[in-house]
Backbone as ProteinMPNN parsed JSONL, in Angstrom:
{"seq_chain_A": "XXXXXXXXXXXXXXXXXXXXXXXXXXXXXXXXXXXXXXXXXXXXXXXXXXXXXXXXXXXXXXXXXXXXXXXXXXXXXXXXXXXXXXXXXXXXXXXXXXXXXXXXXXXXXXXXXXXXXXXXXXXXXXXXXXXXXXXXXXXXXXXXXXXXXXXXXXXXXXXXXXXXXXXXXXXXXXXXXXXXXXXXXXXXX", "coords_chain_A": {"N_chain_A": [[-14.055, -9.441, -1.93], [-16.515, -9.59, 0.338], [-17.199, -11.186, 4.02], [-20.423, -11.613, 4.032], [-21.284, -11.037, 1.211], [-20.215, -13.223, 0.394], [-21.602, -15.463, 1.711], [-23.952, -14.818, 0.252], [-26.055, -12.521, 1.337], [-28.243, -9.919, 1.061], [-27.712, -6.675, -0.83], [-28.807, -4.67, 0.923], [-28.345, -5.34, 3.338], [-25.54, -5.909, 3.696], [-22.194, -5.58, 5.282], [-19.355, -4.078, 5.03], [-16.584, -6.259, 5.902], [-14.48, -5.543, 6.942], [-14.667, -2.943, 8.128], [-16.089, -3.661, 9.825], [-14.174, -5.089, 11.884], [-12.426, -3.234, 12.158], [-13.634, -1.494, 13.439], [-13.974, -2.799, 15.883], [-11.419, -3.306, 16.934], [-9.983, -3.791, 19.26], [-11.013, -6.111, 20.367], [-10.663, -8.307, 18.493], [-7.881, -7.843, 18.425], [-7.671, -8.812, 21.145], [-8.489, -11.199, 21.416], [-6.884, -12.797, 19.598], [-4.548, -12.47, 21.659], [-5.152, -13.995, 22.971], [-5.317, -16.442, 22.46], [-4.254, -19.249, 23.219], [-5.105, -19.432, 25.408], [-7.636, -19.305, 25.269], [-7.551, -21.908, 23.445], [-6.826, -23.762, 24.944], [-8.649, -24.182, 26.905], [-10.502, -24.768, 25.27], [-9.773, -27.344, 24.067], [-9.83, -28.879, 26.286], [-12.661, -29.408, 27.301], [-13.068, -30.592, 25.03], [-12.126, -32.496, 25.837], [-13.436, -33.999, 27.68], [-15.626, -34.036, 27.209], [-19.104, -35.124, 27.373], [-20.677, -35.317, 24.855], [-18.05, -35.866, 22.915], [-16.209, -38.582, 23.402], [-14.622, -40.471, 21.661], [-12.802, -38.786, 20.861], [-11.912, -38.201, 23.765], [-8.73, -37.878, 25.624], [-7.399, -38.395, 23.064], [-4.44, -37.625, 21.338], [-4.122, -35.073, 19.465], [-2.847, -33.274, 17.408], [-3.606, -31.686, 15.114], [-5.972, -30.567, 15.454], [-5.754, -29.05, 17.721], [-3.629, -27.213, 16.604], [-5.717, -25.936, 14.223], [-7.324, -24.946, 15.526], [-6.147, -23.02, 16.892], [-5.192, -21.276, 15.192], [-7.497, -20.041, 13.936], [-8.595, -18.95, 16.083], [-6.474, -16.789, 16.434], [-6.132, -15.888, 14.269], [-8.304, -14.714, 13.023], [-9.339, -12.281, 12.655], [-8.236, -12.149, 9.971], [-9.517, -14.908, 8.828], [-11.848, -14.253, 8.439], [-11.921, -11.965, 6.727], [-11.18, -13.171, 4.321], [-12.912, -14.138, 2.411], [-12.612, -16.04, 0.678], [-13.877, -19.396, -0.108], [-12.955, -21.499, -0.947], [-10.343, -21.603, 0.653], [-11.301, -22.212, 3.287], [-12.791, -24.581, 2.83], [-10.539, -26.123, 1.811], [-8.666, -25.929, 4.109], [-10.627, -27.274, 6.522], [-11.815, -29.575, 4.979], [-9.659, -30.979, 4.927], [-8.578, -31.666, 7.411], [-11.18, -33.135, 8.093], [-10.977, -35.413, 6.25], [-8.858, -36.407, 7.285], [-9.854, -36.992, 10.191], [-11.464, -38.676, 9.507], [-10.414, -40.813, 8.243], [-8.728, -41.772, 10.73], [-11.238, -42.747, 12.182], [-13.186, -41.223, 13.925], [-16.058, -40.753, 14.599], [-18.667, -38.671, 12.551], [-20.346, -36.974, 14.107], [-18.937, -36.513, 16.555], [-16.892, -34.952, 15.337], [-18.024, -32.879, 14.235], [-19.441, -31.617, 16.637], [-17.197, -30.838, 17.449], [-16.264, -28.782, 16.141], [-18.731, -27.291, 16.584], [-18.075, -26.697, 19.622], [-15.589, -25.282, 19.115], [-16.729, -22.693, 17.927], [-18.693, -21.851, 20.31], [-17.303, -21.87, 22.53], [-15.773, -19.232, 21.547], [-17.598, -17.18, 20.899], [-18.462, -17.446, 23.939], [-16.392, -16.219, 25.273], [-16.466, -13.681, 23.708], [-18.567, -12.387, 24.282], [-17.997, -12.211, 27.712], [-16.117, -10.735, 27.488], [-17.311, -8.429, 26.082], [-17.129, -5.336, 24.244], [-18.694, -3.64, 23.372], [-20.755, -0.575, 23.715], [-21.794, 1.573, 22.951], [-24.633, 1.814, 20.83], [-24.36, 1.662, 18.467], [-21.832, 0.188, 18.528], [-22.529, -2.023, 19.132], [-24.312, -3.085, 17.103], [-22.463, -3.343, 15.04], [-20.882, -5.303, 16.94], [-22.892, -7.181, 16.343], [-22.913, -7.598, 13.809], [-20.687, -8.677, 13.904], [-21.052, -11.055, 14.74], [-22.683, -12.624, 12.793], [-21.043, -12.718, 10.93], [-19.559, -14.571, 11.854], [-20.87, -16.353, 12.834], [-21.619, -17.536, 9.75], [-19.04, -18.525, 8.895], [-18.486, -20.363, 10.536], [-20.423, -22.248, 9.481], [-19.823, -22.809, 6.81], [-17.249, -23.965, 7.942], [-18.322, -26.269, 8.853], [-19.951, -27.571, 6.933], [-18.274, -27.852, 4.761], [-16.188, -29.346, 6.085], [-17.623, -31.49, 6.902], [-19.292, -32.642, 3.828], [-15.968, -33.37, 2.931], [-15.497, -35.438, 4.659], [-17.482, -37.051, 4.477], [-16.869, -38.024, 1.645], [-14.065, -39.036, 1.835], [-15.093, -41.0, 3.308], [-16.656, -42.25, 1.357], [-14.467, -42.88, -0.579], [-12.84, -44.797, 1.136], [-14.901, -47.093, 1.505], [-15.056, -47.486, -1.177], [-12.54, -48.396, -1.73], [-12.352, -50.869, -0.178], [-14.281, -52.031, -1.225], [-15.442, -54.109, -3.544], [-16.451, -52.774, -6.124], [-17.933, -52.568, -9.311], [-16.513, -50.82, -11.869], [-18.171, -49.13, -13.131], [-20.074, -48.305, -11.05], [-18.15, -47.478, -9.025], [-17.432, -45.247, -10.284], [-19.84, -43.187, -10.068], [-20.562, -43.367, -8.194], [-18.234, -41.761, -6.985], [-18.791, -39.547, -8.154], [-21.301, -38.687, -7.685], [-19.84, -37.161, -5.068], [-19.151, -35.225, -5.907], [-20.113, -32.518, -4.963], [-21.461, -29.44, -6.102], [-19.627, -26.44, -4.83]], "CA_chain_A": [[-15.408, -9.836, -1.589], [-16.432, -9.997, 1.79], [-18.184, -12.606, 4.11], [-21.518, -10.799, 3.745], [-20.978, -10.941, 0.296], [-19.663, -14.708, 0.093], [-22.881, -16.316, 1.766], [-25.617, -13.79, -0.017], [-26.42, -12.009, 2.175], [-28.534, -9.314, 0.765], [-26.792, -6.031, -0.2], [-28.908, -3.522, 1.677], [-27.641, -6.415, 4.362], [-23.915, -6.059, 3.696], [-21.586, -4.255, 5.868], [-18.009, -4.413, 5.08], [-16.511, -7.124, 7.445], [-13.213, -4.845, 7.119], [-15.402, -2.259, 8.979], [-16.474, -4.737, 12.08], [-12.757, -5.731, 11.861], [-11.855, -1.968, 12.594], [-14.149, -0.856, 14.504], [-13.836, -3.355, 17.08], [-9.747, -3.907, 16.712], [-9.548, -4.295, 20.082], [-11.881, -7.331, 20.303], [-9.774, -9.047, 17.548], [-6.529, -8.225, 19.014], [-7.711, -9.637, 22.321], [-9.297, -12.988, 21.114], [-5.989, -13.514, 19.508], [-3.535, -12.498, 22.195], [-5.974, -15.005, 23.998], [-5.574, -18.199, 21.484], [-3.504, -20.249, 23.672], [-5.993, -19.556, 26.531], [-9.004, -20.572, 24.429], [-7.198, -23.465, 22.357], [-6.541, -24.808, 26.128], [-10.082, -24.111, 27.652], [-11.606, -25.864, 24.201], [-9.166, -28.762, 23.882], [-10.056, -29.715, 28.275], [-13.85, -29.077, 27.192], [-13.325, -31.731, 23.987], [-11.567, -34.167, 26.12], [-14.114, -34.418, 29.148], [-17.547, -33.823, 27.118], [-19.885, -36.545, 26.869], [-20.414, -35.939, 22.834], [-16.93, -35.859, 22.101], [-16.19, -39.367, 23.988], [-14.158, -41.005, 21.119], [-11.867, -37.471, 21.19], [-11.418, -38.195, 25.061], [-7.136, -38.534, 25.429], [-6.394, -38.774, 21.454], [-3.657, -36.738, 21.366], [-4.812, -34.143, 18.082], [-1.993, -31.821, 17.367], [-3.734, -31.28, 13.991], [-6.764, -29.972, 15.77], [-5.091, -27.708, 18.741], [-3.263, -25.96, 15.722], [-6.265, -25.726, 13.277], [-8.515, -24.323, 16.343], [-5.518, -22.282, 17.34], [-4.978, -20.636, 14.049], [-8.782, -19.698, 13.919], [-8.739, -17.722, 17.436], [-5.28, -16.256, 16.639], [-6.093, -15.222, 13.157], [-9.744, -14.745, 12.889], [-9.834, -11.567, 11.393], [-7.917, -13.124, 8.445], [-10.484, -15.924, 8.199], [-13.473, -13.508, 8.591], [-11.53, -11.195, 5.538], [-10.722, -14.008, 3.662], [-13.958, -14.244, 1.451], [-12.236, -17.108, -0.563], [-14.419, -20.462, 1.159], [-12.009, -22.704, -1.321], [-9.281, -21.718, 1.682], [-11.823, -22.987, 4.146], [-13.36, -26.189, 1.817], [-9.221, -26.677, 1.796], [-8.497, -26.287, 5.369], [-11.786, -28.204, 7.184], [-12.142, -30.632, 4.367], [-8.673, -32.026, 4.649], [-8.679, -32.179, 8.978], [-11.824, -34.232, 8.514], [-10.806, -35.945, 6.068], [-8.057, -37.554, 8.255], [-10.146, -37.668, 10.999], [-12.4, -39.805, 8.978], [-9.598, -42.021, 8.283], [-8.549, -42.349, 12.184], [-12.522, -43.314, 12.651], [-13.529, -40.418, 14.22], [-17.241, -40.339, 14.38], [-18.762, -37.431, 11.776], [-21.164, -35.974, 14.595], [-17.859, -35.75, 17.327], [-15.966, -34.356, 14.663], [-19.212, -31.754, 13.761], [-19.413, -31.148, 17.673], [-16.162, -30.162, 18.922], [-16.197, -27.585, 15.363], [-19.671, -26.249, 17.411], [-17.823, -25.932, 20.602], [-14.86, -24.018, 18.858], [-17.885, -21.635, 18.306], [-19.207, -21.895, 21.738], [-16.12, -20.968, 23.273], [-15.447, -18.175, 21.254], [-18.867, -16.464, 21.241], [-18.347, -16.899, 25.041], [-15.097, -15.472, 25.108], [-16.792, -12.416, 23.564], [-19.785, -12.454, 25.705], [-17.488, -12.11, 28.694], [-14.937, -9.428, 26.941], [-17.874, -7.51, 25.423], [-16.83, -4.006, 24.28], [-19.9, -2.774, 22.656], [-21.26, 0.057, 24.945], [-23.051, 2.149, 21.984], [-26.175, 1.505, 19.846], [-23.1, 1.321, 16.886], [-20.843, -0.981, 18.709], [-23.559, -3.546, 19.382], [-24.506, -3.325, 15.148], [-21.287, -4.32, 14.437], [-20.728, -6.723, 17.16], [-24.09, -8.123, 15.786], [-22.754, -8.079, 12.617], [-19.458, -9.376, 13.78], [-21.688, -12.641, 15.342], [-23.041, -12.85, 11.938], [-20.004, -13.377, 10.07], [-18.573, -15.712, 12.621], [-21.787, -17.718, 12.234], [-21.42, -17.907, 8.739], [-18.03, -19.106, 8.987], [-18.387, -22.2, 11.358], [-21.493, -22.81, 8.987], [-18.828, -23.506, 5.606], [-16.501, -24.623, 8.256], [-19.031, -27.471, 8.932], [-20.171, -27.803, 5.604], [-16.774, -28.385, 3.858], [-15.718, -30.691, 6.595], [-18.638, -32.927, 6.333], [-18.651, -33.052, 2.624], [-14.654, -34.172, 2.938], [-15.951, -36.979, 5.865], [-18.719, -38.517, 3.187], [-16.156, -38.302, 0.259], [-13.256, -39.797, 2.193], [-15.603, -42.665, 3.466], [-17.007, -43.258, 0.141], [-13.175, -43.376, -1.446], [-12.456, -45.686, 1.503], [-15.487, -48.091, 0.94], [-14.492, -48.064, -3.084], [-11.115, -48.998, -1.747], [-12.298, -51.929, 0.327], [-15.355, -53.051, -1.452], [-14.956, -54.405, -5.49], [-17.293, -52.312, -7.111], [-17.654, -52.314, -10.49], [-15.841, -49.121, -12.192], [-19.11, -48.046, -12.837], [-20.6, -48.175, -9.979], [-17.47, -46.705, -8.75], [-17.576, -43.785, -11.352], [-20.978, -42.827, -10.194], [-20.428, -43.063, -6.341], [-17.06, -40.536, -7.209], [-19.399, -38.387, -9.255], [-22.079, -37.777, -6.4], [-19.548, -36.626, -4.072], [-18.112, -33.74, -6.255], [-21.463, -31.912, -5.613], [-20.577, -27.949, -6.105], [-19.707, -25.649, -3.631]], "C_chain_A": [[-15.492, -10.022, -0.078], [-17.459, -10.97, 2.334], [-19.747, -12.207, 3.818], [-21.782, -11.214, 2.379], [-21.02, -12.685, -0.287], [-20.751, -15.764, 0.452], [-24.175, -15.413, 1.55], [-26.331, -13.586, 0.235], [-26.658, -10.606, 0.862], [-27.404, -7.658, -0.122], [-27.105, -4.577, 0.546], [-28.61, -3.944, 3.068], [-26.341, -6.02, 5.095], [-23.157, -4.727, 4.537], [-20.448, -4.995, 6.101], [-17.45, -4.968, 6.409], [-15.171, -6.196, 7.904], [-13.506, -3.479, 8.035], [-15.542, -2.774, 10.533], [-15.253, -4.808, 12.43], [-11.977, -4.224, 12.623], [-12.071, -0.816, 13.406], [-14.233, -1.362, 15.751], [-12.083, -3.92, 17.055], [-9.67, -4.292, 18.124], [-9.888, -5.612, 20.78], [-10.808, -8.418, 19.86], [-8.332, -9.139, 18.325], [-6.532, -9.476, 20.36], [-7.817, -11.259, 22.091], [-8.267, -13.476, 20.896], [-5.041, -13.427, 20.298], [-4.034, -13.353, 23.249], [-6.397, -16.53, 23.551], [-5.041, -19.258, 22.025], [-4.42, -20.519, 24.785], [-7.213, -20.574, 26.064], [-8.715, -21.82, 23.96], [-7.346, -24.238, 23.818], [-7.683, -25.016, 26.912], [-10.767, -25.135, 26.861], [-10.932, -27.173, 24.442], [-9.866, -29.534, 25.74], [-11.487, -29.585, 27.513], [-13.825, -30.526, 26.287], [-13.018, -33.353, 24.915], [-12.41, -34.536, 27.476], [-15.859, -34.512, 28.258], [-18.215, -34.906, 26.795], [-20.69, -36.947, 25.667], [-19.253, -35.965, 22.143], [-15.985, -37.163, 22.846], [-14.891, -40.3, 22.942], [-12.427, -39.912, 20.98], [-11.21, -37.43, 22.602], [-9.864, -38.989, 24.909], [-6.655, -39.088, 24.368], [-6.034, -37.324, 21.459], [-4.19, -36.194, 19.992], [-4.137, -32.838, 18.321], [-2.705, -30.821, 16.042], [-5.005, -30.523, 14.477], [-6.815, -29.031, 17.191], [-4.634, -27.268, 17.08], [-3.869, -25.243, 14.766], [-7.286, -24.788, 14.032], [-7.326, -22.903, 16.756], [-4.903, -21.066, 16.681], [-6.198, -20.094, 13.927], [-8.96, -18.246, 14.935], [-7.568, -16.507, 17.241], [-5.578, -15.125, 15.308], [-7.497, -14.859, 12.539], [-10.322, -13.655, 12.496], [-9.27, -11.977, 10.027], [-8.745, -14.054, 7.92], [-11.264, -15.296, 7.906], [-13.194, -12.633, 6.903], [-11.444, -11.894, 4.446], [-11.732, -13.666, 1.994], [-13.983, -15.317, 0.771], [-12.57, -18.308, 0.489], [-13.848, -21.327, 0.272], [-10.863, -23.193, -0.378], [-10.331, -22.66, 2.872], [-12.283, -24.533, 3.764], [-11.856, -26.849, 2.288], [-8.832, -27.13, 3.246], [-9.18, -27.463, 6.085], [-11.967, -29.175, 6.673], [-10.427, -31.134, 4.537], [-8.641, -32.616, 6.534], [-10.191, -33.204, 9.048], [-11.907, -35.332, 7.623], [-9.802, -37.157, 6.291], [-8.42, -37.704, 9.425], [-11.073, -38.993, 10.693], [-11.693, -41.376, 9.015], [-9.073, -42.627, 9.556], [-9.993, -42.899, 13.014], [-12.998, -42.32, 13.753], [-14.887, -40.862, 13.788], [-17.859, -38.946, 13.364], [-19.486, -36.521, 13.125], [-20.447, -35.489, 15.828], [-17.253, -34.438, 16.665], [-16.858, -32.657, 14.719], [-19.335, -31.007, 15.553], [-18.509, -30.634, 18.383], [-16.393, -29.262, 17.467], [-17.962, -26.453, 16.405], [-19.064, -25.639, 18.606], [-16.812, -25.118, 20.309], [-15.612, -22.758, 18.441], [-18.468, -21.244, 19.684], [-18.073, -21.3, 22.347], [-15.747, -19.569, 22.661], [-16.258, -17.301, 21.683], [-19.196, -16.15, 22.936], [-17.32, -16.073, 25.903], [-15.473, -13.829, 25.325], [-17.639, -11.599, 24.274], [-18.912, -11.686, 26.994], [-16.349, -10.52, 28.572], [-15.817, -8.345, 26.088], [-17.889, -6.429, 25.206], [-17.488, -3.189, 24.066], [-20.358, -2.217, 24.333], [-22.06, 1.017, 24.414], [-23.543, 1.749, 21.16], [-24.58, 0.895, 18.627], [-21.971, 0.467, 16.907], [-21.562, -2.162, 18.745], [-23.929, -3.77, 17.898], [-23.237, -3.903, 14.85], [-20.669, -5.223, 15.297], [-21.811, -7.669, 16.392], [-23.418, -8.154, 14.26], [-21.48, -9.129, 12.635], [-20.074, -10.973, 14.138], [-22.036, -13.5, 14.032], [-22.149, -13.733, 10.752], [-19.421, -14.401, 10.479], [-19.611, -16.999, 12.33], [-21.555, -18.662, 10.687], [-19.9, -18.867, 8.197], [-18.004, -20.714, 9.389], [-19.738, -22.854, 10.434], [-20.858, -23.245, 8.132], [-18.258, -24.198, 6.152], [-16.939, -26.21, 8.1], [-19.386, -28.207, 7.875], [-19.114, -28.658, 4.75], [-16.217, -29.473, 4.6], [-16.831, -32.216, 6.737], [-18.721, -33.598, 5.226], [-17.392, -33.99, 1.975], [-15.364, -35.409, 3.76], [-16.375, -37.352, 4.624], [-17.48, -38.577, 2.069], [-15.048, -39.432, 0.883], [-14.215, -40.91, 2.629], [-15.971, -43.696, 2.201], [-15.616, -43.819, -0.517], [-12.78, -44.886, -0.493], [-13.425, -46.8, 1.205], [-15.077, -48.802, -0.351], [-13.297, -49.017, -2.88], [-11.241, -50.856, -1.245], [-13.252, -52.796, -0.332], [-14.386, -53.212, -2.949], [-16.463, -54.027, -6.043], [-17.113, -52.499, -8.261], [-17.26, -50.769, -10.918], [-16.825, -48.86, -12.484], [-20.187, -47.503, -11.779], [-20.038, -46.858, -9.304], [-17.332, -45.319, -8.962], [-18.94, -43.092, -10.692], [-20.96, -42.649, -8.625], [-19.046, -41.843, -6.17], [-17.671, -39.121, -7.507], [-20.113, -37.727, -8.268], [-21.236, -37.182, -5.196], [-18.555, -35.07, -4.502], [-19.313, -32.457, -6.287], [-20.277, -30.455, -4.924], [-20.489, -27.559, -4.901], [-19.457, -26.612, -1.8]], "O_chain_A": [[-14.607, -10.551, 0.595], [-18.333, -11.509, 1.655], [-20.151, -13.028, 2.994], [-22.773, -11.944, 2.368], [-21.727, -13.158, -1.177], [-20.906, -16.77, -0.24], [-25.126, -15.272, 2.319], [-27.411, -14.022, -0.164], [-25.812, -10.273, 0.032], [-26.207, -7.737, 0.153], [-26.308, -3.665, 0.769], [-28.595, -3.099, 3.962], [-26.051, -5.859, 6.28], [-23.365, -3.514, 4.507], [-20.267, -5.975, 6.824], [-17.626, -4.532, 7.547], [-14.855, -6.133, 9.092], [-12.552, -2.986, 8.636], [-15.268, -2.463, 11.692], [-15.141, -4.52, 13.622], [-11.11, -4.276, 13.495], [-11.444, 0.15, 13.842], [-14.514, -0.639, 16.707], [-11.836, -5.117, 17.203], [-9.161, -5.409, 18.214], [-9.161, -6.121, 21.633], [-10.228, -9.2, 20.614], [-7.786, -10.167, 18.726], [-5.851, -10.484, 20.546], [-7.226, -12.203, 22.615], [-8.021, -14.503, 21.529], [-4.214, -14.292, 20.01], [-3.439, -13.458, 24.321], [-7.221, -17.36, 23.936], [-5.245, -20.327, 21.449], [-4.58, -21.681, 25.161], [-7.578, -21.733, 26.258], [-9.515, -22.752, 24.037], [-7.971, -25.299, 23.832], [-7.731, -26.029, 27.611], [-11.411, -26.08, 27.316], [-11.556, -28.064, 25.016], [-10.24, -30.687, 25.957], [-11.03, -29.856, 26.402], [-14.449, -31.5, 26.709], [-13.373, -34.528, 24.814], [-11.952, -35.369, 28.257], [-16.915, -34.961, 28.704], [-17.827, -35.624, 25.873], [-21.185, -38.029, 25.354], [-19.255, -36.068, 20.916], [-14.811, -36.802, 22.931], [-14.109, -40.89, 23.687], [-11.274, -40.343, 21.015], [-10.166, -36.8, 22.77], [-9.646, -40.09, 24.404], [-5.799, -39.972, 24.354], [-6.71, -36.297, 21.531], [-4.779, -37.056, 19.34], [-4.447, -31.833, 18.961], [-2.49, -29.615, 15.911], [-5.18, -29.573, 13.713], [-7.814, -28.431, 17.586], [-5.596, -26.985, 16.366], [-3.336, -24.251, 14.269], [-7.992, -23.989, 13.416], [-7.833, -21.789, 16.887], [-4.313, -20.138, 17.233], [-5.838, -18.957, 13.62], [-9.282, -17.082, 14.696], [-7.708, -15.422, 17.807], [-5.338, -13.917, 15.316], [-7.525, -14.759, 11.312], [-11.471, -13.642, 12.054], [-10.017, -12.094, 9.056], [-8.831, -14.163, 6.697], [-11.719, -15.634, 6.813], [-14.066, -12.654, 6.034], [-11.639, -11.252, 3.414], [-11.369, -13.175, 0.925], [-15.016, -15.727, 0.242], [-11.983, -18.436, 1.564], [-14.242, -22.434, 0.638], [-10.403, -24.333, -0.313], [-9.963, -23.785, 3.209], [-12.051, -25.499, 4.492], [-11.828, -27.865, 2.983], [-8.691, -28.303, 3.593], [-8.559, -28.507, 6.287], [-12.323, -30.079, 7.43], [-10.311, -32.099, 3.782], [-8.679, -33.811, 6.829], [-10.306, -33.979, 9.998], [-12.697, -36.236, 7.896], [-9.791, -38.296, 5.826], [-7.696, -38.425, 10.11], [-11.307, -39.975, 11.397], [-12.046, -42.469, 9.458], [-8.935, -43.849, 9.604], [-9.965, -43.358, 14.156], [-13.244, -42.982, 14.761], [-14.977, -41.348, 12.66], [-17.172, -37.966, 13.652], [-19.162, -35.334, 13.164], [-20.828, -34.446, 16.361], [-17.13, -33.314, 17.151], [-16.391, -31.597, 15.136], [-19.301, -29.777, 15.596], [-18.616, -30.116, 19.495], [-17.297, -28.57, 17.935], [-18.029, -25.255, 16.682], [-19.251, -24.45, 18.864], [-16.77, -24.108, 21.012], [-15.015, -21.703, 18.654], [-18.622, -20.044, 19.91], [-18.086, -20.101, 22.627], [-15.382, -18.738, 23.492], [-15.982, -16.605, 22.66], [-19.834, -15.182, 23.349], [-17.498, -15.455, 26.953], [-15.191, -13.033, 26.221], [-17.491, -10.466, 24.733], [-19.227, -10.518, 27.218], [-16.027, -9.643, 29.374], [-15.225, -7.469, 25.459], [-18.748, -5.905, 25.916], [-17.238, -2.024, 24.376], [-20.379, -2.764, 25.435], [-22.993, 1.443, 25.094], [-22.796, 1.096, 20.43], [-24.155, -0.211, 18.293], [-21.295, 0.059, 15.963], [-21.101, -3.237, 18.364], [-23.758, -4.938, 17.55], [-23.152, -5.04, 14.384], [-19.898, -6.022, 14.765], [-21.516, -8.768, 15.923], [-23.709, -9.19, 13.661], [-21.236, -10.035, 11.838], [-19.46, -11.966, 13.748], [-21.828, -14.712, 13.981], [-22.345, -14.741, 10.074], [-18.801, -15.158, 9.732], [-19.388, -18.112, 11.852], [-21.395, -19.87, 10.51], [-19.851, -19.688, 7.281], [-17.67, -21.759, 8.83], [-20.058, -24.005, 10.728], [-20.974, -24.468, 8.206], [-18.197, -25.309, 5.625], [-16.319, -27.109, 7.53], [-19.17, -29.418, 7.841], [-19.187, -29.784, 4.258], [-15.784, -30.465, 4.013], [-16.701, -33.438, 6.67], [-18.425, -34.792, 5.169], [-17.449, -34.85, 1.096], [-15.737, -36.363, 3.077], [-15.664, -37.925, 3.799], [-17.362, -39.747, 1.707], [-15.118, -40.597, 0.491], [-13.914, -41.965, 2.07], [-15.831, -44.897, 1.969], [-15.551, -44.975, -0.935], [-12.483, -45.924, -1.084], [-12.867, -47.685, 0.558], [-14.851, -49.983, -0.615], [-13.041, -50.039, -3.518], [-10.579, -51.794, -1.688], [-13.233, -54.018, -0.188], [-13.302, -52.764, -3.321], [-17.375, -54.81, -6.308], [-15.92, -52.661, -8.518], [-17.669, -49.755, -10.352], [-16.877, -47.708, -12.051], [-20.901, -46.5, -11.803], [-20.602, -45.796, -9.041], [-17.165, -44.43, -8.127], [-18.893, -41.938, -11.119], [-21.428, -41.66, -8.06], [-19.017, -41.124, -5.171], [-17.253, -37.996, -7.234], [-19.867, -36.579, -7.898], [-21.904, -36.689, -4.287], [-17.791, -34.306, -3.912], [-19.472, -31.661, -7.212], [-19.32, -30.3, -4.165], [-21.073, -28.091, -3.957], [-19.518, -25.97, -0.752]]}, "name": "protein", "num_of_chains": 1, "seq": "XXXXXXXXXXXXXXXXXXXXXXXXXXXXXXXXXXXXXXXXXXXXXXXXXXXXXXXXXXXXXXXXXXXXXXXXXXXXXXXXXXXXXXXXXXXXXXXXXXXXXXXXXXXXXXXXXXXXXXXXXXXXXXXXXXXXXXXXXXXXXXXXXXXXXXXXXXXXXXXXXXXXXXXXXXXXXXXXXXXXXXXXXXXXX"}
């Protein structure tokens, strides 16, 4: 299945992401033989910006290697199709940033600027030079959107669940209360 495919997207829409992926290989290769560059441009960007203020000098090895795996391997994410790997990934990094008290809308803002940096990355390294490279960069923008859109998704979802488990933990609900505050946070997808 591809990403096209995975957030239903039409299918006179759809255009194999394994296509964008191959028609721009040299894009892909670059971005990732350029992940240490970016991880180090984003991480100085997180630790100086004035919405990511609680992120300023907390060391976050778990988020250099989760941003660094993204840039490195990002046609693999884009191919993936399966958003249980992403729910898995994003929902467990904010679910321990939740627990280190991370703010949800830092957390939600440095995942925008690992978009921001990329998209400018590409901007700057832009290869499209015919009508047919610019369609499938535009499509390649498309899929990347869609990506940091689950990314966000799944890691927010984890934030509210892990806060509610921690409230349950600290307050004395009644188990049904409890049961019913567990229940609203298994919403699908």
């Amino acid at each position: 299945m591809s990403v096209s495919q995975a957030v239903g997207v039409s299918a006179a829409a759809r255009k194999p992401l394994r296509s964008i992926t191959m028609q721009l290989p040299n894009l892909m290769e670059l971005i990732g033989s350029h992940a240490d560059s970016l991880t180090a441009e984003l991480l100085a960007d997180i630790s100086s910006n004035p919405r990511t203020l609680y992120l300023h000098g907390v060391p976050n090895e778990e988020l250099r290697d989760r941003v660094h795996d993204v840039y490195q391997h990002l046609d693999r994410w884009l191919g993936e199709g399966d958003e249980s790997k992403i729910d898995a990934a994003y929902g467990a990094v904010a679910a321990r940033q939740q627990e280190h008290g991370t703010p949800l809308s830092e957390l939600v803002y440095a995942l925008i600027l690992v978009k921001q940096h990329l998209f400018s990355f590409i901007r700057r390294n832009d290869p499209a030079d015919t009508a047919m490279e610019k369609q499938v960069l535009s499509d390649l923008t498309f899929s990347l959107d869609a990506f940091f859109d689950k990314a966000i998704y799944h890691a927010t979802k984890a934030y509210e669940k892990s806060a509610i488990d921690r409230a349950i933990r600290g307050a004395s609900l009644s188990p049904d209360v409890s049961a019913r505050v567990r229940e609203s946070t298994r919403r699908p997808g």
